[in-house]
C-alpha positions in Angstrom: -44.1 13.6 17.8 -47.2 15.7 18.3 -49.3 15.5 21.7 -53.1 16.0 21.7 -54.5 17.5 24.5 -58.5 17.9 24.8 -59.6 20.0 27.3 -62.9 21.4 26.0 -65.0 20.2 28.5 -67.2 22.8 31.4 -65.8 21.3 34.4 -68.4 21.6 36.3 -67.2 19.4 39.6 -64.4 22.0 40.0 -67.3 24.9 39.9 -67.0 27.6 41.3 -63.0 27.7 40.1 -64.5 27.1 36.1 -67.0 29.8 36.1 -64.1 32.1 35.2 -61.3 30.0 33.9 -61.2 26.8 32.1 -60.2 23.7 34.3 -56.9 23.2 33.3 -55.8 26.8 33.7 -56.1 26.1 37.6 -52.9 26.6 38.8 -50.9 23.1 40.6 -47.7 24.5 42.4 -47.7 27.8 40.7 -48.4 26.1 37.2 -51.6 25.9 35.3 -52.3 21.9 35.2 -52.0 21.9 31.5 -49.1 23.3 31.2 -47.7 20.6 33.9 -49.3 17.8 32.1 -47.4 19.0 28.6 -44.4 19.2 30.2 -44.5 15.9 32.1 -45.5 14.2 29.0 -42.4 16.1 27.0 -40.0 15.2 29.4 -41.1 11.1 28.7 -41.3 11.5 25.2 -38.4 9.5 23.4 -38.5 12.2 20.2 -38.6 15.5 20.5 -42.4 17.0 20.9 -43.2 19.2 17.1 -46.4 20.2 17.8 -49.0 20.3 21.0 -52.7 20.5 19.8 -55.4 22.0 22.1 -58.9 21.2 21.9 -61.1 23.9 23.6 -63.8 25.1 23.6 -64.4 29.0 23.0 -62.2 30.2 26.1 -61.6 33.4 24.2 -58.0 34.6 22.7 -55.9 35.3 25.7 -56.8 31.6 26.9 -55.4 30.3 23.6 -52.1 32.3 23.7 -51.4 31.1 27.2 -51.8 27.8 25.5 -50.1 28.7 22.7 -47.3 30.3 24.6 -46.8 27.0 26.9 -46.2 25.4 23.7 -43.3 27.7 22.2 -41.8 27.4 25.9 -41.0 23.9 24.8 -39.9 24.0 21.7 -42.9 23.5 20.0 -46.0 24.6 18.2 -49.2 25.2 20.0 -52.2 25.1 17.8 -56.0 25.4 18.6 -58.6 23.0 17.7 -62.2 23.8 19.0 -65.2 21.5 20.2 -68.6 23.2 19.8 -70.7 20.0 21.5 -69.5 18.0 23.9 -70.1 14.3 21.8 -67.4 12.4 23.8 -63.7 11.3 23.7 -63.6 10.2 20.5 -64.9 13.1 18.9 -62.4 15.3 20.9 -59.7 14.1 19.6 -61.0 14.2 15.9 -60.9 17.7 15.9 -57.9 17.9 15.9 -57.3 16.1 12.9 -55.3 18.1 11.2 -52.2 16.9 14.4 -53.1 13.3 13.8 -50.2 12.3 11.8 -47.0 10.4 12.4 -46.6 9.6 16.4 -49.4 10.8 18.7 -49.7 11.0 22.6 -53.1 12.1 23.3 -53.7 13.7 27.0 -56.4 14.5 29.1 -56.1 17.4 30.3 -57.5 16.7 34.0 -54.3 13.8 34.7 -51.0 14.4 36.1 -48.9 11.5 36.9 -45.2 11.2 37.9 -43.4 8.6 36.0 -39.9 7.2 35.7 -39.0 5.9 32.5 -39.4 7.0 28.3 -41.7 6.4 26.4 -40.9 3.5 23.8 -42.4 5.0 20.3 -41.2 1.8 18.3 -44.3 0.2 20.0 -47.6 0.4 18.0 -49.8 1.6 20.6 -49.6 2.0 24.4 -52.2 2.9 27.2 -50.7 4.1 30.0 -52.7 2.8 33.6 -52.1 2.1 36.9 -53.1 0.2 39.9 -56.1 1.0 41.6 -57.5 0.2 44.9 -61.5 0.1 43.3 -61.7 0.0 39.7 -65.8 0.3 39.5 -64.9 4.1 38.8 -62.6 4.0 36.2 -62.0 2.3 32.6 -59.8 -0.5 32.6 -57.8 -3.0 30.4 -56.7 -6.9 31.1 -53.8 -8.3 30.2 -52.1 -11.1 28.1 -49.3 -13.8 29.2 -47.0 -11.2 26.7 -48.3 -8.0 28.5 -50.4 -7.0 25.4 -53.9 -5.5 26.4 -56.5 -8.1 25.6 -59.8 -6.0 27.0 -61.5 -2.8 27.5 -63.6 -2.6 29.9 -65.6 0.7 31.2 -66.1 1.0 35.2 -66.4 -2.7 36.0 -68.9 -3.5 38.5 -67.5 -7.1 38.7 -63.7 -7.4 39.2 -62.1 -8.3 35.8 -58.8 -6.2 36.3 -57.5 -3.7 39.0 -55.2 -1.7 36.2 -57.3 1.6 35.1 -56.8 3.8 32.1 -55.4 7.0 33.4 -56.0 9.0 30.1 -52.7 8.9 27.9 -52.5 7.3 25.0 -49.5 6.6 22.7 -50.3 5.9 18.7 -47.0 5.1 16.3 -50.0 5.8 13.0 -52.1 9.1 13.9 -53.8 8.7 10.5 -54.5 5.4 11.8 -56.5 6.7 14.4 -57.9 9.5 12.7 -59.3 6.8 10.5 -60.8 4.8 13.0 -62.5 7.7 14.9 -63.6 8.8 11.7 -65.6 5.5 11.5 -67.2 6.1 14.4 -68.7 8.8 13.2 -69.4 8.2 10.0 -71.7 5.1 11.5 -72.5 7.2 14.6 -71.2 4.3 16.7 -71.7 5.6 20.1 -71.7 4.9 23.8 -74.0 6.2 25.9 -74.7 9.1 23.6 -71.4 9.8 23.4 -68.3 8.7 20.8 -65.9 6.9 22.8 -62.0 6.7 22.3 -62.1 2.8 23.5 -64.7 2.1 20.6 -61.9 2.6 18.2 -59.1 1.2 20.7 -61.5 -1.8 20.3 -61.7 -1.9 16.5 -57.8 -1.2 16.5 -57.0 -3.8 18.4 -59.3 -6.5 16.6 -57.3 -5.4 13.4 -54.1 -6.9 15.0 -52.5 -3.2 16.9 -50.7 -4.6 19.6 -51.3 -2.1 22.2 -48.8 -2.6 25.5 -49.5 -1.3 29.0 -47.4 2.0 30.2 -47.1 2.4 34.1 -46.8 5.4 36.2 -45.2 5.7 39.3 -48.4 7.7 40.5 -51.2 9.2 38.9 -52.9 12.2 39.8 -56.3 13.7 39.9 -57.3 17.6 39.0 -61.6 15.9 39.0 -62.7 17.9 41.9 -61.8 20.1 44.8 -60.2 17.8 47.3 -58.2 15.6 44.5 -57.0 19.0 43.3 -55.9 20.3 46.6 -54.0 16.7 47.0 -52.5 16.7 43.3 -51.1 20.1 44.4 -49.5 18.4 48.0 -48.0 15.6 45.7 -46.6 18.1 43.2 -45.1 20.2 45.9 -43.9 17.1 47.8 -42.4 15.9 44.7 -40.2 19.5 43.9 -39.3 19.3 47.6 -35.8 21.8 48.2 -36.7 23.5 44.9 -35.5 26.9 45.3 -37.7 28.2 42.6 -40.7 27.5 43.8 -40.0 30.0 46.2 -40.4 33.5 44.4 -37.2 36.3 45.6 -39.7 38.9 45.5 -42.0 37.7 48.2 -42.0 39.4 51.5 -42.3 38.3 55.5 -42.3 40.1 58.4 -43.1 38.1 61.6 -44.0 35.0 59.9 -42.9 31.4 59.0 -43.3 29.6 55.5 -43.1 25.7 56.0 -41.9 24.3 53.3 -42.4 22.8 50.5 -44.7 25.7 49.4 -45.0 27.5 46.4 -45.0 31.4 46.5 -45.7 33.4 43.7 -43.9 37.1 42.7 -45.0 40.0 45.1 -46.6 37.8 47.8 -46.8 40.0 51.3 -47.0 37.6 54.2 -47.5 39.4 57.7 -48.1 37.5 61.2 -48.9 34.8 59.6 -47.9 31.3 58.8 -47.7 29.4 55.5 -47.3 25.7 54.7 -46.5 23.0 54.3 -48.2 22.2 50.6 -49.9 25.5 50.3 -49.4 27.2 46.8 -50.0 31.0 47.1 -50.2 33.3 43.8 -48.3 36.3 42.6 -49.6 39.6 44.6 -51.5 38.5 47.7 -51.4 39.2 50.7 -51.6 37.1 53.8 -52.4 38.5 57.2 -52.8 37.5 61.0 -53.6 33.6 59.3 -52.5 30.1 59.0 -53.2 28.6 55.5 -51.7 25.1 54.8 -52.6 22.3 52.3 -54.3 24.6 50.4 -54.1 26.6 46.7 -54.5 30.3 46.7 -54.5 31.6 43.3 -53.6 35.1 42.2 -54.4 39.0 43.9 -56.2 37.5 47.0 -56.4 38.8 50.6 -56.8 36.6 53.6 -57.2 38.4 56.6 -57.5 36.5 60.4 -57.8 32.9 58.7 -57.3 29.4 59.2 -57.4 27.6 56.0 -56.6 23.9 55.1 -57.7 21.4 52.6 -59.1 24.6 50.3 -59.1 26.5 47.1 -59.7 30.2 47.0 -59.7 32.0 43.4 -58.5 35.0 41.9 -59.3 38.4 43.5 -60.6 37.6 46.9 -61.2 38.9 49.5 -61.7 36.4 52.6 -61.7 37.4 56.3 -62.4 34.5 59.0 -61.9 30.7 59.9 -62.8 27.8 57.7 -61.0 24.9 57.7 -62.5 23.5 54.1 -62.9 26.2 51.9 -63.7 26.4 48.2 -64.2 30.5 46.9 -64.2 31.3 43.7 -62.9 34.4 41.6 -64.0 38.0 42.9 -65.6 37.0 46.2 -65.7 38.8 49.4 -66.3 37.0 52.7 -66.8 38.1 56.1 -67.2 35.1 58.3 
């Protein structure tokens, strides 16, 4: 079993976060979403995961041996794929040709889900959805009378099916995928400028691939700010009593953490009072503040603050009340 994982793309709704780090190095409960989504996906998987295949862009080398390193943490082999142009879904995945062989799950790398079954890799093809309230926004898929997919249909302005594509894919022929996208380009078959993954679903399915629905308990968003902030809550509510969340290195003096949080190693909390569902990072320090349903990444100082429903980066410096925040890396602020 391989898993595909494109992630090339600028992120620019999570700006200013992805002017220093790609998107799915932000951190959700004290792990980069990437590696969260890879390990979620493992831990499904019916076979045990060979190889996992990143498509990036150029995030430079120590980008790709985090990757690489989240990889050989589960028994497998990371390998890098790159994307110069962004020229859709379809052409992500493509580049990483060389992993398209034998069984494929291809993820997005902006989904996070929680799910409580394995994946079935006898079946030919599966889409994995779920249940939305509004599915204008989103791709989605009908069904048959034997719970086969009969339609694709992109953001739906008329209701034809409330069950939207959540971004993970499971293919029993890779090479038969490969060849389809491959078609694609080859007769620069595109939608809306783009090369679309669904276009060859499409052709895939009119050559008789059965492809079955898979169902997630919940799905998660990493899109922008505020879905990040609540992905994290979820994750954290999720791993609820987990002791490791928790670093033994942290220090308190005068202060309360309301669990579940995650603190990271060498965290100095002073006066101050944490949580619930705020995720600090290793070697910051909290002072004279209140932070809660938030994500603080890595070597930040907040000083006399009232945070909530925020995201502050890496190497901050923040001193004063805001109650929706979103800094990014090496900012100070006096408010």
């Amino acid at each position: 079993m391989k898993i595909i994982i494109p992630m090339a793309g600028m992120g620019k709704r999570m700006r200013p976060h992805t002017l220093t780090i790609p998107k799915p190095l932000i951190p959700i409960a004290g792990k980069p979403m990437v590696q969260r989504i890879v390990e979620d996906i493992t831990n499904v998987c019916d076979e045990k995961v060979d190889e996992i295949a990143y498509v990036v862009g150029h995030f430079g080398k120590e980008t790709e041996n985090r990757l690489i390193k989240v990889a050989e943490k589960l028994g497998a082999k990371g390998t890098i794929h790159y994307q110069d142009e962004a020229l859709g879904t379809a052409h992500a995945i493509l580049c990483a040709q060389s992993a398209l062989a034998g069984k494929v799950v291809v993820a997005f790398a902006d989904t996070l889900f929680k799910a409580d079954f394995k994946l079935d890799s006898s079946k030919e093809g599966i889409i994995w959805v779920q249940k939305v309230d509004d599915p204008r926004p989103f791709g989605v898929v009908k069904l048959n009378s034997e719970n086969y997919i009969t339609d694709f249909i992109e953001k739906p302005q008329q209701f034809v099916s409330d069950l939207a594509i959540i971004g993970i894919y499971y293919f029993k022929d890779g090479e038969n995928l490969k060849k389809e996208l491959q078609y694609l380009i080859d007769n620069n078959i595109k939608e809306k400028g783009e090369y679309q993954l669904t276009n060859a679903l499409e052709n895939m399915k009119q050559k008789g691939i059965k492809f079955a629905p898979g169902r997630v308990t919940e799905w998660l968003d990493c899109g922008n700010k505020n879905a990040t902030v609540y992905t994290n809550q979820r994750v954290l509510e999720f791993n609820k009593g987990n002791k490791e969340l928790v670093s033994k290195t942290h220090s308190v003096q005068n202060s309360k953490i309301i669990e579940p949080c995650f603190i990271g190693e060498n965290v100095k909390i002073v006066n101050s009072e944490v949580g619930p569902f705020a995720s600090v990072g290793d070697n910051c320090i909290i002072e004279n503040s209140k932070i809660k349903n938030s994500i603080i990444q890595t070597n930040t100082k907040i000083i006399k603050a009232e945070l909530n429903n925020s995201m502050v980066g890496n190497f901050v410096e923040f001193y004063g009340k805001s109650n929706d925040a979103s800094i990014g890396d090496y900012t100070t602020i006096y408010s």
